[in-house]
C-alpha positions in Angstrom: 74.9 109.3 130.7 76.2 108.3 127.5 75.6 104.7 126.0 79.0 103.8 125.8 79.5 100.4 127.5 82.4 98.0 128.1 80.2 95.5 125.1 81.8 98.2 122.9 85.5 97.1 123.2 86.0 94.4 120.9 87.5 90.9 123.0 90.3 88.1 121.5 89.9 84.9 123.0 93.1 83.5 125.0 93.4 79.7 126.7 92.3 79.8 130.4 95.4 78.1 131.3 97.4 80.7 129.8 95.9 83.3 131.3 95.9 81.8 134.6 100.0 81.7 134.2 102.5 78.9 135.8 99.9 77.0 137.7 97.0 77.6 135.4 97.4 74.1 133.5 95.9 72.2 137.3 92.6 73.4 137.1 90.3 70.6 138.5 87.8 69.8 136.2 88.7 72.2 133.7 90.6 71.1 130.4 93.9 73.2 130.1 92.7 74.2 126.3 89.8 76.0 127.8 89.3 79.1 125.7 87.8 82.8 127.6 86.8 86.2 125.6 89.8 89.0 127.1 88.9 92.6 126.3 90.9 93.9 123.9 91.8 97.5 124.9 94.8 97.8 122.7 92.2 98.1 119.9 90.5 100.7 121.9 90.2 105.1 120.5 87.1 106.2 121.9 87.8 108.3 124.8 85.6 107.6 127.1 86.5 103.8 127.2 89.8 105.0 127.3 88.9 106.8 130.4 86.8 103.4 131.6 90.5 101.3 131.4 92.2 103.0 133.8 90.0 101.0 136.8 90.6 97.5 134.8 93.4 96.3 137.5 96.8 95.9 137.4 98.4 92.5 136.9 100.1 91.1 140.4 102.5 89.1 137.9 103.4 87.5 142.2 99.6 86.4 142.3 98.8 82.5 142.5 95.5 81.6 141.1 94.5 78.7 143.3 92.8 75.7 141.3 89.8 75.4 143.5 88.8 78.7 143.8 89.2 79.6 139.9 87.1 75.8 139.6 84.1 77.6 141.2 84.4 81.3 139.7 84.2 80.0 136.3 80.9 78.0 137.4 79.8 81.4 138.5 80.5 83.2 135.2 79.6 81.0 133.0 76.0 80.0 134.6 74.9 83.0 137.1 73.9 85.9 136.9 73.3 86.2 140.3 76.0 87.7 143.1 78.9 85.8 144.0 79.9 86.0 147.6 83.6 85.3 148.4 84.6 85.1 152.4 87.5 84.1 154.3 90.1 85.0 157.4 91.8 88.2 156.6 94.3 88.6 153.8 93.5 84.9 152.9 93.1 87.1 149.0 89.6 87.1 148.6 89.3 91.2 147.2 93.2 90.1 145.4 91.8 87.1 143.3 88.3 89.3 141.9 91.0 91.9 141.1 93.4 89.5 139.6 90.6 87.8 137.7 89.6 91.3 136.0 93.0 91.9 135.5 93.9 89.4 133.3 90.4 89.5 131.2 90.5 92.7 130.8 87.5 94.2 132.6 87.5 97.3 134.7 85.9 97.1 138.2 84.0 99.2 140.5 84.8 99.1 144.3 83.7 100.0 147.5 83.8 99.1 151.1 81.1 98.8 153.3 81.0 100.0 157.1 78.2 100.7 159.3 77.9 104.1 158.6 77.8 103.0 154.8 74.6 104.6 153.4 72.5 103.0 150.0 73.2 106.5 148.6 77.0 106.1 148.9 76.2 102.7 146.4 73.9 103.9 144.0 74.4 108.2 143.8 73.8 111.8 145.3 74.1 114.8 144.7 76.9 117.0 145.5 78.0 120.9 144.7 79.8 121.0 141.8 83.1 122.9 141.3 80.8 126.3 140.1 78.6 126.0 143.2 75.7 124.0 141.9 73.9 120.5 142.9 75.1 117.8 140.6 74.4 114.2 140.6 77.0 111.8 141.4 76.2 108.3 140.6 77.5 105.5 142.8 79.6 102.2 142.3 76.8 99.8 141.5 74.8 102.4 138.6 78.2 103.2 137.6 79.2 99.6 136.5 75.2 98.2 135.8 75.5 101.4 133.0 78.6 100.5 131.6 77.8 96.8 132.2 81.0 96.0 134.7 81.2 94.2 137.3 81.0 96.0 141.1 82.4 94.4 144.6 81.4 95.0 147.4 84.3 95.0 150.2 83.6 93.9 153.8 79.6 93.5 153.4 78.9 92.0 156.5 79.8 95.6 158.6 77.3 97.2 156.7 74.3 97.4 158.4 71.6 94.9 158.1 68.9 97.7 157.6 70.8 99.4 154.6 72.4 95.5 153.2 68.7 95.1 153.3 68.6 97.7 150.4 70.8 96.3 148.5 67.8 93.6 147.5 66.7 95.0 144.4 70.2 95.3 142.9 71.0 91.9 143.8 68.0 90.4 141.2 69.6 88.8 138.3 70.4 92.2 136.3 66.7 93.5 137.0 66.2 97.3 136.1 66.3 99.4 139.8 65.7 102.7 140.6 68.2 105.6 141.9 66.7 106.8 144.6 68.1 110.3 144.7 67.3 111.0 141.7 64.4 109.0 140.5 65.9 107.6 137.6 65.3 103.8 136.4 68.7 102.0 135.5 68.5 98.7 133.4 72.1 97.0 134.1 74.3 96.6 130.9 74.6 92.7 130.0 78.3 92.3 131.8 76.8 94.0 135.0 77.7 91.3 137.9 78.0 92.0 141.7 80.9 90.5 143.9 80.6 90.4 147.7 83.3 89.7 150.2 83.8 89.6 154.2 85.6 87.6 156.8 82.7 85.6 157.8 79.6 84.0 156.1 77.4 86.8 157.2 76.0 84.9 159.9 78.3 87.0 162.5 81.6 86.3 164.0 81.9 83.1 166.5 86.3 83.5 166.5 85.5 87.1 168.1 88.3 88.1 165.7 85.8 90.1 163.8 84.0 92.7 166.1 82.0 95.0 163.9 80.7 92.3 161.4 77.1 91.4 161.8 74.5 89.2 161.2 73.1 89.8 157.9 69.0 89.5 156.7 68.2 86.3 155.0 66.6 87.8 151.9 70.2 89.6 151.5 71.7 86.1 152.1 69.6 84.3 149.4 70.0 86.3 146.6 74.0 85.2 146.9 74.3 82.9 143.4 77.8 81.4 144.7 79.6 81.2 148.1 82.8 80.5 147.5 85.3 79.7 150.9 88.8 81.6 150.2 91.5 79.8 152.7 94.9 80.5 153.2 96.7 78.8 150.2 99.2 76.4 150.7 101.9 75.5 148.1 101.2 79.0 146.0 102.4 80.6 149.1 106.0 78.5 148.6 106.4 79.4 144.8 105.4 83.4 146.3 108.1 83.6 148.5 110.8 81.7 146.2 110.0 84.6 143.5 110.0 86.9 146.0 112.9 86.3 147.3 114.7 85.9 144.3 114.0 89.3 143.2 114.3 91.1 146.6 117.9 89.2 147.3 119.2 87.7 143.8 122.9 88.1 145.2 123.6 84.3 147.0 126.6 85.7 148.6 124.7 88.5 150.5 121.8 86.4 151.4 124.2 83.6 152.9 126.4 86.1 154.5 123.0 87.1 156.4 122.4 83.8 157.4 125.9 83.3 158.9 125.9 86.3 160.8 122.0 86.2 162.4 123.1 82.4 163.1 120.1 80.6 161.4 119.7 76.9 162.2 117.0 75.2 160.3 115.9 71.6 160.5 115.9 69.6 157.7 114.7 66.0 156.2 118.9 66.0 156.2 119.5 67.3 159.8 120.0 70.8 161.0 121.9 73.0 158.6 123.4 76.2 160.1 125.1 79.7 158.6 126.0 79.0 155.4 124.8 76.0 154.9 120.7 77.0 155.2 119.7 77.2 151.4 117.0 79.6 150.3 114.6 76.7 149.8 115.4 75.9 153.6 115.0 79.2 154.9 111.9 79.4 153.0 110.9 76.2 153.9 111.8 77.4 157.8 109.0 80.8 156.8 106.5 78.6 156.2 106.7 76.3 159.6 106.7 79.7 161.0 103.4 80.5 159.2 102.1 77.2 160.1 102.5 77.4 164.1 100.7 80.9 164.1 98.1 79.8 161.8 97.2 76.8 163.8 96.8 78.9 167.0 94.6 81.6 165.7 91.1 82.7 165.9 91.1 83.6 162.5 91.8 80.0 161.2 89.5 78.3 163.8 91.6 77.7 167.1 88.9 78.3 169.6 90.9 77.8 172.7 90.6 80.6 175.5 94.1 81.6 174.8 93.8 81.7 170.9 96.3 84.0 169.1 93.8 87.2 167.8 96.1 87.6 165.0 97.4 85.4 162.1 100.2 85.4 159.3 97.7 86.3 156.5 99.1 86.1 152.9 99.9 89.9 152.5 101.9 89.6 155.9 104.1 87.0 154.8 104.9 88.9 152.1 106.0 91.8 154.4 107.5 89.7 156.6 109.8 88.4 153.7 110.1 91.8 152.1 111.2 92.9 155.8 114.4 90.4 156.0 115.7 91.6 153.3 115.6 95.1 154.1 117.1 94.6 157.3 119.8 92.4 156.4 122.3 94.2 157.9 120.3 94.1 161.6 122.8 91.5 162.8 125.8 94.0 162.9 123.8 96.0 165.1 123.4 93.3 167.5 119.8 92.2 166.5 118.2 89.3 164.5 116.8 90.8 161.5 114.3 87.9 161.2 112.4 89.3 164.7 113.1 93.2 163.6 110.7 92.4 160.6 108.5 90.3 161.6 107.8 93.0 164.7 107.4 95.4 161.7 104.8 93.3 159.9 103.2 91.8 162.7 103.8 91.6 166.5 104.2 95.5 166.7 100.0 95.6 166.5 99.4 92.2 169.2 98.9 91.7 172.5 101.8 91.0 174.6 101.3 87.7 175.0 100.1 87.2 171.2 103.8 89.0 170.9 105.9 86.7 173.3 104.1 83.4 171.5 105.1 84.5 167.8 108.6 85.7 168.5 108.3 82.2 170.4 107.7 80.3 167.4 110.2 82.1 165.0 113.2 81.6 167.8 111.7 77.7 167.9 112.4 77.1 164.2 115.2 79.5 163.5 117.0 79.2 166.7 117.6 82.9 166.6 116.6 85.2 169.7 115.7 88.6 169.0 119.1 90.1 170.5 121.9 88.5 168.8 124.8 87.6 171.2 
């Protein structure tokens, strides 16, 4: 392998706030002048760390940075240099804000998701026939990035399983050399080397039984985690989402209230009902959210452990689709139907239970006072 390493491309140094973008000023306990290092690959020839940019990840210009999860990352990277370990419900944007992270500093990142037929030589390398018939080597993720000193996550840990997590031990000591087992050779990880773990639960296994294949995870796995950080659903960033979103999906005011006249929205304000026309895009946002709030509070995912629990929840990608969905089927009501259910079917009900189903086209009729058949 050659000794090319992401410590050759030279970094600029950029305020953290800045980086961050609208909201990246109300960080808790961190000063907005805050300076980082950003890899500067615009000063980059050599062709193999040409090659190397092409897994830095794209910038989500939509993504939110949330203050306290950024608070904690930057403890980690500052301080550790031992794994950090981010879980959360599903789609809460625990994979998004790594990726996000590396996006805006610059650094390319190796991936991978675990299962439980995920095997320790799928993470570190095998060999393989080549494309002239003979047995190559193919290094995994993790030697991949400890060679070129990058930073590897690990996707959906906890449904690997325990015996092979267990194997992950070595890698998981503060940059220590390890060895490649199929091929005997020793690697010592590139400074910039760090590991990222994420799943839906703390690796202690699934109470919410929303989360059937995860298990229970050894404790020598467990310990070597540097920093747990708890990714929730966000809260306001999920308001200023949607209002971009919908701004750039439906700029035209005339269409969008023409929509709202003829699927018959009412939405309850701090000023009274407002129907048709009158149901601003702040107040058919604002009627999205209570949507998202109902379903949230009755789900497994975010804690409801009442026998009749919803098994699914409006996760942060869903809203998005659900959103992205309205728009694209504005012109539902001239077909007779409400364009709000049509999409949220699309991005949602079509994979529940029935009842899950009823409850959820339930809530939306509640706060929108639309039924799914337009009269």
């Amino acid at each position: 392998m050659t000794q090319v390493t992401l410590n050759n491309v030279p970094k600029k140094t950029e305020r953290l706030a800045s980086m961050l973008g609208n909201n990246g000023k109300d960080v808790s306990f961190i000063p907005a002048s805050l300076e980082i290092e950003v890899y500067d690959w615009d000063a980059v020839t050599n062709k193999e760390l040409t090659e190397l940019r092409k897994i830095v990840p794209k910038v989500d210009q939509h993504y939110r940075f949330r203050k306290e999860v950024v608070r904690d990352w930057l403890a980690w990277f500052k301080v550790s240099q031992e794994a950090l370990f981010l879980h959360g419900p599903t789609g809460s944007g625990k994979s998004s804000f790594m990726k996000q992270i590396c996006a805006r500093l610059g650094i390319p990142l190796f991936q991978m998701t675990f299962s439980n037929d995920t095997e320790l030589a799928e993470v570190f390398g095998h060999y393989v026939l080549g494309a002239n018939g003979e047995t190559v080597f193919r290094y995994g993720p993790a030697s991949l990035a400890a060679k070129y000193g990058c930073p590897v996550m690990f996707d959906e840990i906890g449904r690997g399983n325990p015996s092979t997590v267990v194997g992950l031990n070595g890698l998981f000591d503060e940059g220590a050399p390890f060895v490649i087992t199929g091929n005997g050779e020793t690697v010592v990880p590139e400074q910039g080397f760090r590991i990222v773990v994420t799943d839906n639960t703390n690796l202690a296994g699934d109470e919410s039984g929303s989360y059937s294949t995860a298990m229970v995870q050894d404790k020598s796995i467990v310990d070597r985690v540097g920093m747990v950080i708890q990714v929730g659903y966000p809260a306001e960033e999920e308001r200023e989402l949607l209002s971009e979103l919908l701004n750039e999906l439906a700029p035209d005011d005339k269409a969008l209230l023409y929509w709202f006249d003829q699927e018959g929205l009412q939405v309850s304000t701090a000023a009274g009902v407002r129907k048709g026309t009158a149901v601003s895009r702040d107040d058919f946002i604002e009627g999205i959210l209570q949507v998202r709030d109902m379903i949230r509070k009755q789900s497994r995912d975010c804690g409801n452990q009442d026998a009749n629990a919803l098994e699914r929840t409006m996760s942060v990608r869903t809203l998005k689709r659900w959103m992205s969905y309205c728009i694209a089927f504005i012109g539902a009501p001239n077909m007779g139907q409400s364009a709000l259910h049509y999409a949220v079917e699309r991005a949602l009900t079509g994979t529940c239970t029935p009842s899950t189903k009823i409850a959820i086209h339930a809530m939306v009729k509640s706060v929108f006072g639309v039924s799914e058949t337009l009269k």
